[in-house]
N, C-alpha and C positions, 0 to 999 in steps of 0.2 A: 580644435573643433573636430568633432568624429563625424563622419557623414555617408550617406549612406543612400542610395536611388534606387525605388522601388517602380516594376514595371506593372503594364497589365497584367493582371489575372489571366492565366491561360484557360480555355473554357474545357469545364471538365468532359470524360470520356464519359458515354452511357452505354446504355443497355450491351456491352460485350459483356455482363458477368450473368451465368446462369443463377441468380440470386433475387433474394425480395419477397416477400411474404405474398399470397394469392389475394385476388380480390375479393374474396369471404373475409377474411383477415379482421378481427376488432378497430385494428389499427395499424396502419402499412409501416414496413421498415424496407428500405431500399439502399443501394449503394452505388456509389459511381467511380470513377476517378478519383476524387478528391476526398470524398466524407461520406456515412451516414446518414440517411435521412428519416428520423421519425415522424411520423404521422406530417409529412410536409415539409419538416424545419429540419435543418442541419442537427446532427446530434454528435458530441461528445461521452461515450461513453467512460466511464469511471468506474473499472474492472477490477476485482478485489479478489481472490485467490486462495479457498477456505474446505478442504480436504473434511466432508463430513465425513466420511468412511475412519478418518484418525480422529475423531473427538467424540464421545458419549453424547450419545441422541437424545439425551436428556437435558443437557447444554445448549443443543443447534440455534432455539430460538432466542433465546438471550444474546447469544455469540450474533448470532444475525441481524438483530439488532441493533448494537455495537457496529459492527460493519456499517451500517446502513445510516448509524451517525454520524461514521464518520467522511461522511459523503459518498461512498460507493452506490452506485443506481444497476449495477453487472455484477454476476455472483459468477464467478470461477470455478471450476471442480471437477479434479479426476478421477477418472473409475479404471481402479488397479485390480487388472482382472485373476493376479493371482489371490484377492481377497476375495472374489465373488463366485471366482472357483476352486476352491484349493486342492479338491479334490475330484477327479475328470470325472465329469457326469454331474457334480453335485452341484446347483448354483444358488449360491445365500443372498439374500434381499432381502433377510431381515435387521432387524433389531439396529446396529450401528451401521449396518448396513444397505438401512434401508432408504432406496435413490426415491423410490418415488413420495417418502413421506417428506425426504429432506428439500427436493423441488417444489412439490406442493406448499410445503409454508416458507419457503423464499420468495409462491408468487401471493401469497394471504399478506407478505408484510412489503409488497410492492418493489422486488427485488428480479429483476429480470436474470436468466441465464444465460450460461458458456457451457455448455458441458462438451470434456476433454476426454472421448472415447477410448484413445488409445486402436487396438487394443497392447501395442507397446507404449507406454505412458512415462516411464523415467521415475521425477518427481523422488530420487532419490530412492527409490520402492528394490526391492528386492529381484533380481532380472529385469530390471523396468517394470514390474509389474506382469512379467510374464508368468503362468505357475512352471513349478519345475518341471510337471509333468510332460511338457512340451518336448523337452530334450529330448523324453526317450519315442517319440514319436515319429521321427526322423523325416519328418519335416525340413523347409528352409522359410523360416519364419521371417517375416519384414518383405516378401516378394508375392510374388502372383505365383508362387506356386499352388497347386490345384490343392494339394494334400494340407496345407496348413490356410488355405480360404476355405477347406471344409471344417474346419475347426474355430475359425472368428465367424462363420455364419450362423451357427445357432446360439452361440455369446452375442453377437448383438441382433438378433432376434429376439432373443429376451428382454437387451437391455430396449427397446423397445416398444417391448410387452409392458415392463415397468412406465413407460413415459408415453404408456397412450392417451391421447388427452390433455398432454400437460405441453404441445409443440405452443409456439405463437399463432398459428394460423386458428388454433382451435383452441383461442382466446388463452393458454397458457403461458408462462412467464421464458421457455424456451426460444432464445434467439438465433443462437450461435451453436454449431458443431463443430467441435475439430479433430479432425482422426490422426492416428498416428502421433508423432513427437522427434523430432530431431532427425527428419530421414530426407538423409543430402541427395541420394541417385537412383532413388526411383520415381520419378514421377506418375509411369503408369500404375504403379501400386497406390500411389497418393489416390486416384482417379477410380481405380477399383475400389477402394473402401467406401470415398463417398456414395457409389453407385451401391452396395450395398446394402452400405446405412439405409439408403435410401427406399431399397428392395427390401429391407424389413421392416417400413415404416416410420423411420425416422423423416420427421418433415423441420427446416429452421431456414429463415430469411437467409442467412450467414453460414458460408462453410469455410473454413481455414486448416490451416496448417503453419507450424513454425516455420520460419524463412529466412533465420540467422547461417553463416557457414556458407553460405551465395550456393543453396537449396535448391536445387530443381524443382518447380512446383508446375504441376500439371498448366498448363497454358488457361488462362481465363477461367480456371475451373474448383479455383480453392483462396481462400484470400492470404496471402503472406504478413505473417505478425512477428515482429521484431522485439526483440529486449536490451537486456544491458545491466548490469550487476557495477556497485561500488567495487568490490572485494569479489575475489574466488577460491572457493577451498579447495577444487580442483587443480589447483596448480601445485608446483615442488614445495616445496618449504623453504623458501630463501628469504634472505631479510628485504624486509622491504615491499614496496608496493604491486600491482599486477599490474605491467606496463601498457598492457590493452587497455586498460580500465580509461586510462586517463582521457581516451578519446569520447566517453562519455560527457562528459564537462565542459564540451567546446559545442557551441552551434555548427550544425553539417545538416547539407542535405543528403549525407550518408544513412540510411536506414543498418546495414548489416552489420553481424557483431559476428567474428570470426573467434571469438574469444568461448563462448558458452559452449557447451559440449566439447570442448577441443580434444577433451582428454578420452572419450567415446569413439575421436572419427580414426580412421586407421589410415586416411592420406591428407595434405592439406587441401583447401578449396581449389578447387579447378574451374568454374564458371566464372557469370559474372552476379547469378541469380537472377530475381523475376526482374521486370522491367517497371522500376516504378511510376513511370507515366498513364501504367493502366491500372494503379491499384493505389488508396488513400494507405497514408502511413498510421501505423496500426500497430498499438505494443501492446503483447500479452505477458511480458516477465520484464518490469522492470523492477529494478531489487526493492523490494521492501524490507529488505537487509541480510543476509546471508546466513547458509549454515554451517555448522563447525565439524570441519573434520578431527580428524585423531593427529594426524601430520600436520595442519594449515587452520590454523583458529582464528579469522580475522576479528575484528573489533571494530560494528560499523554506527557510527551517532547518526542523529536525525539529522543533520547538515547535510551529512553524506550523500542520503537517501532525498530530502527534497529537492537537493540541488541540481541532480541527476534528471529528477522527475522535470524539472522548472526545464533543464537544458533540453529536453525532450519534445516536451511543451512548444517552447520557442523555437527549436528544428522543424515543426511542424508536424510533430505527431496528432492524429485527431482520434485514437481510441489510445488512454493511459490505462495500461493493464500491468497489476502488482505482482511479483511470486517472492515470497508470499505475502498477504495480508493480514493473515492470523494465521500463527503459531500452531502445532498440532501434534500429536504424537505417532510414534510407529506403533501397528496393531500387536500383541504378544498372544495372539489367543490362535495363533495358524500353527502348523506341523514346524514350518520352518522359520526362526527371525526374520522379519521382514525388510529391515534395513540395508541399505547398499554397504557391501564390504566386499574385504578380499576374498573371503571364505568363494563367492561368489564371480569373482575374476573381476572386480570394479578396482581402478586403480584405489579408488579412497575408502577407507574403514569408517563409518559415519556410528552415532551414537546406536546402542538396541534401540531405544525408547525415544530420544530426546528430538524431538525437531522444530524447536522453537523457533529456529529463522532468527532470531532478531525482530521479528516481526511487529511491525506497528501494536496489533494484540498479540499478546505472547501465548502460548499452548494453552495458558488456564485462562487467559481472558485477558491478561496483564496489558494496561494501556502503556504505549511509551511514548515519550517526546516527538517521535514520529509521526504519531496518530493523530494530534493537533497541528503539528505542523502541516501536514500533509492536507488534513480537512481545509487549510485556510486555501490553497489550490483548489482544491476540491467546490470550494462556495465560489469561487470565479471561476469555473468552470461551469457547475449551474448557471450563473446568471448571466454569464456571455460568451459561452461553449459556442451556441448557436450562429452570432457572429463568427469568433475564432475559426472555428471549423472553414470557410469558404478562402480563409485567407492564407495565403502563399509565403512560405520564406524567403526573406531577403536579406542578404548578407551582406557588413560595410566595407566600403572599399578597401582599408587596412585590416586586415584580418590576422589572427594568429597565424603563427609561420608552419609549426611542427608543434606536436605533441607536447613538444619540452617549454612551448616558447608560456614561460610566465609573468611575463612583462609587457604583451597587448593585452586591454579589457576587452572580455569577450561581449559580444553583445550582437542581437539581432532585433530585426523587426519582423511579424507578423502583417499586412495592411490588405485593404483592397480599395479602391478609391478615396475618399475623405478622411478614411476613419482606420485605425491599426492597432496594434501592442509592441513596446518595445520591451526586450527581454536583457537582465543583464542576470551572468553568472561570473562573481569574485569570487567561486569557493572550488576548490577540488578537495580530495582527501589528502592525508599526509602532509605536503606540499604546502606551507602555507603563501598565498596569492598576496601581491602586497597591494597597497593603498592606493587608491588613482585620486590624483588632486585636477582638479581645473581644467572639471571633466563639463563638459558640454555636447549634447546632439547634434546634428542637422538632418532630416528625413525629408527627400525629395520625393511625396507619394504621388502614386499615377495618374488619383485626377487633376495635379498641376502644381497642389500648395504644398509650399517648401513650412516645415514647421520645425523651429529650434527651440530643443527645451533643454535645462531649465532656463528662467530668466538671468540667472549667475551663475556661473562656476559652482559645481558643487566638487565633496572629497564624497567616492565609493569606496565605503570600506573593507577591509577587506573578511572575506565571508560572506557578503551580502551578497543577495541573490532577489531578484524582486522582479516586475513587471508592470507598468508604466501603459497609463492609456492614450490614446490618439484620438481624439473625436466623438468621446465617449457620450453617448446618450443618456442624459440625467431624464427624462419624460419630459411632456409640456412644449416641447418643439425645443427644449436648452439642451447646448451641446457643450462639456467642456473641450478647449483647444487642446490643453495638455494637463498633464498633472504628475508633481513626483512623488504618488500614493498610489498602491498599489489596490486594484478594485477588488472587493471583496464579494460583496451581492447587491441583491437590488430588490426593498416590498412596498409593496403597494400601502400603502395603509394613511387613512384617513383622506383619503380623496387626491392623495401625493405618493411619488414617487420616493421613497427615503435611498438615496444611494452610498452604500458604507465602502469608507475607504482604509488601505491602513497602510499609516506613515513607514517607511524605513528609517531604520536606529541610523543617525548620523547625518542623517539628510534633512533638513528643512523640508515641510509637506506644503509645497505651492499648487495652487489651480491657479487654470489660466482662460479668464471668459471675456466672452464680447464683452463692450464696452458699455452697452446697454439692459447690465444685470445690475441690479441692488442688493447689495448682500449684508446680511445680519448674522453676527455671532460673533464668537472667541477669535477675531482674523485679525491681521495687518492687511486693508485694501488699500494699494496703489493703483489708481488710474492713468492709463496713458490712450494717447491717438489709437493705441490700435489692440485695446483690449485692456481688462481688468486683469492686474496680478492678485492672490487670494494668499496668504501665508497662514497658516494656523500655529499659534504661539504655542500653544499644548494640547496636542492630540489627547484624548482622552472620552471617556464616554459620555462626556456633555459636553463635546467640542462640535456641536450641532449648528452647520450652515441655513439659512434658508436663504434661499435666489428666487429674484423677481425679475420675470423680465416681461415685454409687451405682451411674449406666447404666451405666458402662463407660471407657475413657479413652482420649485423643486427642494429638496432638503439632499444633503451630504455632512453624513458623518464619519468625524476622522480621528480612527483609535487609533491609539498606537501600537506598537506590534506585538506587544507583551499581552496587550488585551485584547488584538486579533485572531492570537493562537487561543485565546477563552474561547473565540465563538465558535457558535453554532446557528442551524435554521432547523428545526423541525415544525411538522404538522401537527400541531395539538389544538385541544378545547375548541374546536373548528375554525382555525387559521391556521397559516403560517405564522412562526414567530420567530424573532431574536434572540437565541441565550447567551449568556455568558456564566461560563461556571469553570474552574480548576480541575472538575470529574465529569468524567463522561458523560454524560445524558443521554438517555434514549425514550421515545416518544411510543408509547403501546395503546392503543386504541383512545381512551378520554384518560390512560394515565402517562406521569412523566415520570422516570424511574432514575437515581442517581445512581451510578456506584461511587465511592466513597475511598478516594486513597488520599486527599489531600488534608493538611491540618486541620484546616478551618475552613469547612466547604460550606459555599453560598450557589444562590442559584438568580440571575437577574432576568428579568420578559421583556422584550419589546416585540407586541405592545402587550403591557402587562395584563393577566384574568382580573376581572372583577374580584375574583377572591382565588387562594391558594392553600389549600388543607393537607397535611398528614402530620405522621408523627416524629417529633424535634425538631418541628420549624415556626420558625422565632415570627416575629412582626415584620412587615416591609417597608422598607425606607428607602429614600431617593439614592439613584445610583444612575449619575447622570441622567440622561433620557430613560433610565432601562427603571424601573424599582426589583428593589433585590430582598431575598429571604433568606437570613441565616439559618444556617440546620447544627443540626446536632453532629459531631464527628464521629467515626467507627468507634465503637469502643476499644480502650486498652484489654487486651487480652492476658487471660492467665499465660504464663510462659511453661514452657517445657523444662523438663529437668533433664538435663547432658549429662550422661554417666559415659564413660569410655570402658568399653569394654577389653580390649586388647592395644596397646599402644605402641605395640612392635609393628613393623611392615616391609617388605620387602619388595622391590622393584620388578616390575614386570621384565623378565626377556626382553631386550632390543630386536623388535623380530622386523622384517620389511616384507611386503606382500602384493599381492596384486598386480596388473599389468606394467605399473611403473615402478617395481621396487619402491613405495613409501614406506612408514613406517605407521606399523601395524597396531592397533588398537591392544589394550590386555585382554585376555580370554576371560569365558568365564569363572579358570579354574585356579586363573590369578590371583581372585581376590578373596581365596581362601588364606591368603598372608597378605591381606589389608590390616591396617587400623582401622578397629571396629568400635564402634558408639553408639549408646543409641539413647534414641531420645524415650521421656512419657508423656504424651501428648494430655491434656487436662484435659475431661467430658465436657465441660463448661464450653471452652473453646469454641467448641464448634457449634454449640445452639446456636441458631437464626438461621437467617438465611446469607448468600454471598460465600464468595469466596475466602478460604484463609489461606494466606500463604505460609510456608514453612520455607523461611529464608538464612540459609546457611552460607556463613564464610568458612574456607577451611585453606590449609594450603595442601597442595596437593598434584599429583598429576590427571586420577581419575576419579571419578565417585558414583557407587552409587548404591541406590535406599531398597530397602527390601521392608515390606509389611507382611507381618507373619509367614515370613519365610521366600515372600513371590516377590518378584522384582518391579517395582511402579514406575523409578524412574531412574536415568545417569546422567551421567554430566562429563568432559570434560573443561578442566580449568581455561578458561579463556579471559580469567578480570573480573568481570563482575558477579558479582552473587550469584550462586545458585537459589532459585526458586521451585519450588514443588508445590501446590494448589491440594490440599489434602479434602475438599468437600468430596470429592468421588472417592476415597478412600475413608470415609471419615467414622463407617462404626469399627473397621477393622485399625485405621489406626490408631483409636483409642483403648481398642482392647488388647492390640499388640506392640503397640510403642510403634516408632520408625527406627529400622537401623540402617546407620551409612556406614560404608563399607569404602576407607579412599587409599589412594595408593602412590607412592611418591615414584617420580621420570626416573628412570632407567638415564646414567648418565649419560649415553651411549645412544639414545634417542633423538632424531631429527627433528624436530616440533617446532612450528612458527606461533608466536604471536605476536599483537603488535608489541613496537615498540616503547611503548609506557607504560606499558604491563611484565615486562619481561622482566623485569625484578622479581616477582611471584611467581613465575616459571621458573626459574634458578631457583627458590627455594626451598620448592619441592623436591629436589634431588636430594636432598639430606633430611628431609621431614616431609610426612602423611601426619595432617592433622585437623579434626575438627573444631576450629577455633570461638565459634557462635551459633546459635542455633536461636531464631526469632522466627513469634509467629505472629502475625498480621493481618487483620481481618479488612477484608474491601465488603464493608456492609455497603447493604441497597437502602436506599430513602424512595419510599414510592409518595407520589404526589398528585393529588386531583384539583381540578379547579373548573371554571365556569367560563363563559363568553365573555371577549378580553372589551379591552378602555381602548379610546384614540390617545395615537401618539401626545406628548405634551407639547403644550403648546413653546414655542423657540423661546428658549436660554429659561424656562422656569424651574431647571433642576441645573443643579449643577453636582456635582463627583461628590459623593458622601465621603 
């Protein structure tokens, strides 16, 4: 039996932070001790991290959308001042660079902000985002010297000028400001910039700064945000994993990460940083997957990434912030590459173009296993952020030992009187965590009752990672005791409470209710003296409970996890609703819009429109509780024709560079002895609208593509395919073909990747070659319908 004693709640700190929206304000946001508070109620924010200055402002809103399906309610984003000045005097605010049109329709589609001022920013950007011109200015940048604060005070007086209008207080979607980025010993510099900001205008409930590196942050006068990455590209190239990393994956009431920037600081930490009893825990980089250096290529799956987010969660973070969330590019249109490399004194040589991240959305929009999984967080976090938030970490008596120990189940509780969440994470990366058999709870929470779940011994398997409620509020006055399903959300609809749960793989899905509820459905009911056990035989989307009790009665529905990661909740045809669909969804005023990557995409409502119209979409049919509409699939696309033009190649120099001698990316002069191919892209292709991808296997060490002569995108080899998104390229590369240009490792080269890939890194050393070239089209299905139906009535559908 694993056990575990939760105490009081310690009563949060107030009013020390000079923060909070004024009392003009639409709607107040405040902050204490412990959590955010919007308009009243505790808030979890869900911070998603999407670089409009790197992606064509002709994309933003679709991309934003996307974002905002996938449960993000906080928009992210930095302003790289060597793009907005490249040239001293000149300041661009337009076109892809335009902040104020890109904030304005993040607050039109009900998308709150973070805006990350910098005016050193990082973010992988070329000087941090400093312009070069700064150097010869002879200035001491990052400090209160006078000569370079006369130089960020008409830059953010501008930025400013742009964002008049658009703060929170003066009803705009600006919440949060954060100045600077990774600056461990100045605080009074920290303190100057907000004061600034502030002096030119800038007004937000929220002011921060990063607080990894045990940070000196101005005393009570900036909020410290914490992160945490799977994988690091920043590190040497050795085999194997990033040893700091590991401590993500354990429950702590550790906030700092000594790990992130290390390779920027020029001493180790010397403090202890902020003092977390006067500030809620609060992440703004937690990896939403990594980027690829030239040296250090990791390879990070969605396990990785939610499991991190799950352990984060359950240490008690109450603001989850991604870096990144969507993928994006580096700009090519400045004097100088904008990219972090040696050329520039950064230990690591990062791609010209590529910065995909790994990202839930990839640079061109690309969804990945991530982005579902991540959403299913995401919807438990809507629907009981607000509780969560007030509630404190507690950790079990037997706890892991060290870093290494992978033989205690980690687990924590969340609780504050009656009611709680238990947290378990079996997964790290690498490493695999093994099986725990004849595993059982006990939670002594503070207002007195001891609660053991499950009813039996269960096996957690290994990889799972999940979170378990305590006292959970179904509506109607019914409470479940426990459950081992994990909550997902909670709508209102038909005069009831619908509470959807979702099983974990391996685990029997029990609820555990007073002994005076009546329940009907798919279940095994055991009744005993001191409560109803509930088993659900098969989770599924007509595995639909209803419970009766004196209070009043409630519904719980229990997917299973396969059809967990299906869902979604958006606001359409005037409600909230249920989807389940394989493709993303996103929700645009009275329309619903798919994109389109899966074979056979369908689209299911709860509760369903009256009617559902566009074009390729079939008749609707029972699908459990939900009724669903098949659609039409992407069309097969004409294919490209691979011609090679050159099939000789020769290795780049073994060259090392940068502050830590890595090794150095190919120049651009390298790949004048590439193997050269190129593709003809078919006019056909690209009619319609959506994305196409142009998806190439090759073996190789680097690649990259050039349309009529300009360079769009590189890549290095890291495993999986390269992708290219050619709609923003799409009359020039039909008129010009795409050619890629790749080039086989220098035998002589230090290069990490992981180790199940590293077969295709060896065999690039004797071959550059483009082996497949596919183009794939992520068509859109737009969809309108009408004012929906009441849910069905219990067990009248079952699973089509």
């Amino acid at each position: 039996m694993l056990s575990l004693h939760a105490q009081e709640p310690p009563t949060p700190l107030t009013g020390h932070l000079p923060m909070g929206s004024s009392a003009s304000a639409p709607c107040s946001v405040t902050v204490d001790s412990q959590s955010l508070i919007r308009d009243g109620r505790p808030w979890i924010p869900v911070m998603g991290e999407f670089h409009f200055s790197r992606c064509p402002a002709a994309w933003w809103r679709e991309e934003l959308l996307k974002i905002k399906a996938g449960g993000v309610d906080l928009l992210a984003t930095y302003l790289f001042w060597n793009q907005h000045e490249n040239e001293r005097g000149t300041l661009r605010f337009d076109g892809d660079l335009d902040l104020r049109r890109f904030v304005t329709l993040c607050g039109e589609l009900g998308l709150a902000v973070a805006v990350r001022i910098g005016p050193w920013s990082h973010g992988e950007c070329r000087n941090g985002g400093f312009p070069d011109w700064l150097t010869e200015t002879g200035c001491t940048p990052r400090t209160d010297d006078a000569a370079y604060l006369a130089l960020v005070e008409p830059y953010y007086r501008r930025v400013a000028h742009e964002l008049r209008g658009l703060f929170h207080d003066d009803g705009g979607p600006i919440v949060a400001v954060q100045v600077e980025n990774e600056l461990y010993d100045q605080p009074g510099h920290l303190a100057t910039l907000r004061r600034m900001a502030e002096d030119s205008g800038m007004r937000a409930p929220l002011w921060t700064a990063t607080g990894w590196g045990a940070a000196d942050i101005p005393h009570d006068t900036l909020l410290p945000l914490y992160g945490g990455y799977p994988e690091a590209f920043w590190e040497d190239a050795y085999d194997g994993w990033t040893r700091e990393m590991r401590r993500h994956y354990f429950f702590t009431p550790i906030r700092d990460d000594h790990a992130i920037g290390a390779d920027l600081r020029s001493t180790a930490p010397v403090g202890t940083g902020p003092d977390p009893r006067r500030y809620p825990y609060a992440t703004c980089e937690l990896g939403g997957g990594m980027a690829i250096a030239y040296h250090r290529r990791p390879l990070v799956p969605a396990e990785d990434i939610t499991s991190l987010a799950l352990a984060k969660l359950g240490s008690g973070s109450v603001w989850q912030g991604y870096y990144l969330y969507h993928g994006c590019s580096q700009r090519l249109d400045l004097k100088e590459p904008n990219q972090e490399s040696h050329d520039t004194g950064y230990p690591n040589d990062l791609p010209t173009v590529n910065y995909d991240f790994q990202a839930p959305l990839g640079a061109y929009g690309q969804v990945r296993p991530s982005f579902h999984a991540l959403r299913l967080q995401h919807l438990f976090l809507r629907g009981y952020g607000a509780e969560l938030a007030r509630m404190p970490l507690w950790l079990p008596d037997a706890r892991p030992a060290s870093l290494d120990d992978r033989t205690t189940l980690r687990w924590a509780v969340r609780s504050a009187g009656e009611r709680g969440f238990l947290f378990v994470n079996n997964h790290q990366p690498h490493e695999t965590l093994p099986d725990h058999h004849g595993v059982r709870f006990r939670v002594h929470l503070d207002g007195g009752r001891t609660v053991t779940l499950p009813a039996r011994p269960v096996s957690v398997p290994s990889g799972a990672h999940f979170v378990w409620p305590i006292g959970l509020d179904l509506g109607a006055g019914l409470h479940l005791d426990w459950a081992t399903a994990q909550p997902v959300t909670r709508l209102e609809t038909d005069g009831a409470t619908l509470t959807v749960l979702a099983a974990v793989d391996g685990i029997p899905a029990s609820l555990s209710l007073p002994a005076d509820v009546r329940v009907e459905g798919p279940a095994r009911v055991e009744r005993g003296a001191d409560g109803t056990l509930v088993t659900v035989t098969e989770p599924d989307a007509g595995a639909l409970l209803t419970l009766t009790a004196p209070s009043g009665g409630a519904r719980v529905l229990v997917l299973p996890h396969r059809e967990a990661l299906r869902l979604s909740r958006l606001r359409v045809f005037g409600r909230d609703r249920l989807v389940l669909s394989d493709d993303v969804v996103v929700a645009d005023g009275d329309e619903l819009r798919l994109h389109l990557a899966s074979s056979s995409p369908s689209i299911a409502l709860l509760p369903a429109p009256a009617a559902l119209r566009g074009a390729g979409i079939g008749l609707p049919a029972p699908y459990g509780i939900f009724t669903r509409w098949p659609l039409n699939p992407a069309p097969r696309l004409p294919q490209p024709v691979l011609e090679c033009r050159h099939a000789q190649a020769v290795a780049a120099p073994a060259r090392t560079g940068g502050s830590h001698q890595r090794a150095s990316a190919p120049r651009e002069e390298d790949f004048d002895k590439a193997a050269v191919y190129r593709l003809t892209i078919p006019a056909s292709a690209l009619d319609g609208e959506g994305e196409v991808l142009l998806r190439l296997r090759y073996t190789g060490d680097a690649a990259r593509a050039y349309i009529g002569g300009t360079l769009v995108a590189d890549h290095f080899w890291y495993g999986p395919d390269w992708e290219i998104g050619l709609r923003r390229f799409a009359d020039a590369a039909v008129r010009h073909g795409v050619e890629i240009r790749v080039l086989p490792l220098h035998p002589a080269a230090r290069v990490h990747v992981d180790a199940s890939v590293r077969e295709g890194l060896d065999a690039a050393r004797t071959r550059a070659a483009v082996e497949a070239a596919e183009l794939v089209a992520i068509a859109r299905a737009t969809l309108v319908g009408s004012t929906g139906t009441a849910l069905p009535a219990p067990n009248a559908y079952r699973m089509a």
